[in-house]
C-alpha positions in Angstrom: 66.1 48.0 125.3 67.2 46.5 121.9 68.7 48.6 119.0 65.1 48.3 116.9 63.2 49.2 119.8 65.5 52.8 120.0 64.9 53.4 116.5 61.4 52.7 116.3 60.6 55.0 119.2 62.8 57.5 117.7 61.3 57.5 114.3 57.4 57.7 116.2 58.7 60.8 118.7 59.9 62.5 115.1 57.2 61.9 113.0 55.3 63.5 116.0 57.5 66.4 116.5 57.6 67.1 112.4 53.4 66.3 112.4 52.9 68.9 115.1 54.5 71.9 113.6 52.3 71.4 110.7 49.7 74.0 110.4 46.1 72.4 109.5 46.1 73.5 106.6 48.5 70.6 105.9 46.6 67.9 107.9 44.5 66.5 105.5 47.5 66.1 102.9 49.5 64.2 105.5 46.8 61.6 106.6 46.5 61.1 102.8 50.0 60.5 102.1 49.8 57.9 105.2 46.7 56.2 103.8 48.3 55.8 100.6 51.3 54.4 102.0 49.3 51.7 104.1 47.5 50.9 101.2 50.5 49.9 98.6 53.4 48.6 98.7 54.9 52.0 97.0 58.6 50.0 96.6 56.7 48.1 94.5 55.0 50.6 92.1 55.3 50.8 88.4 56.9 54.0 87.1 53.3 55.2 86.0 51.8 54.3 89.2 54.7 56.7 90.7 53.7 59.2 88.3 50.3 59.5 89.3 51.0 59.4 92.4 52.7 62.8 92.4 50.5 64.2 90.2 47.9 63.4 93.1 50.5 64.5 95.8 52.4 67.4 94.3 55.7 68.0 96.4 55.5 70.8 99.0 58.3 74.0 97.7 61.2 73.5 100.2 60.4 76.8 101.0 56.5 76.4 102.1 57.8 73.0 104.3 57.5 74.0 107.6 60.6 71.8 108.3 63.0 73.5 106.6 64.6 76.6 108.6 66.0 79.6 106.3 69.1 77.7 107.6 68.4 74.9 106.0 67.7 76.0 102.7 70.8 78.2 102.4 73.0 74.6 103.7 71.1 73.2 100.7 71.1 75.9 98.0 75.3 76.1 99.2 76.0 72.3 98.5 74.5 73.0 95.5 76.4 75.6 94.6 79.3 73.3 95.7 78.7 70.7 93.4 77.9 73.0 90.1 81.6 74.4 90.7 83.4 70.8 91.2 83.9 71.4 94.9 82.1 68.1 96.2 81.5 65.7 93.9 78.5 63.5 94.4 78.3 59.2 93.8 75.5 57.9 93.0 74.1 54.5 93.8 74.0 51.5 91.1 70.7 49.9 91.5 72.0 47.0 93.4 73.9 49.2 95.5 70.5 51.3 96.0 68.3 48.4 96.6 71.2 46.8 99.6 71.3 50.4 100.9 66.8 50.1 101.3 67.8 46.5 102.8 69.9 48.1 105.5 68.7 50.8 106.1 65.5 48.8 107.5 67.4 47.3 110.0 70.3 49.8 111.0 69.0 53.3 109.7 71.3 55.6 111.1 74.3 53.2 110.2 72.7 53.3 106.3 72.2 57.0 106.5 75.8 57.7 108.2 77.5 55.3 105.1 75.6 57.0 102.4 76.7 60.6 103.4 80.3 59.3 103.7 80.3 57.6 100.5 77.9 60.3 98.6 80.1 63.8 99.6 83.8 63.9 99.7 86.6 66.8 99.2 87.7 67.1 96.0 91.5 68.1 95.5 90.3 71.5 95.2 88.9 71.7 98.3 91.7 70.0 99.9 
């Protein structure tokens, strides 16, 4: 079994697992957001056709997202906290390092995703 066959079956079994534990109340918004997808190329968009996009799809509160365990949110809410007080400190992409991270990330996403968090969090002396 090759590396892209892995991830591709892991990315279908999580979509499913995430799609599932959506109530049906949520249905509908998902097989828009899909459709939507399919039909642009959303890398592609203009900053207004972003913009009305959102304004059509407004983002779910963090804490109506079935995903998101109380556990979660508190990890979240506590990085947060982290970086207001100088405790991490966060580095944020140039646009060509942002656009080679999209590159890779389509063929090796958990290496992209693992490089990003080790590049994007670090101890500051104070934590040291």
């Amino acid at each position: 079994m090759s590396t892209a066959t892995a991830s591709t079956a892991s990315v279908r079994e999580t979509l499913l697992r995430k799609v599932s534990a959506l109530s049906d109340d949520y249905c509908p918004q998902v097989l828009h957001y899909i459709e939507t997808l399919e039909e642009d190329d959303y890398e592609n968009w203009s900053d207004a056709d972003r913009e009305a996009w959102l304004a059509s799809n407004p983002p779910i509160p963090i804490e109506d997202d079935p995903f998101f365990t109380p556990e979660h949110i508190e990890r979240i809410r506590q990085r947060e906290r982290d970086m207001d007080e100088g405790k991490t400190k966060v580095i944020s992409f140039t646009p060509e390092e942002l656009k080679e991270f999209w590159k890779e990330i389509r063929h090796s996403p958990e290496q992209a995703i693992a490089k990003a968090e080790s590049r994007a969090h670090y101890l500051t002396p104070k934590q040291s």
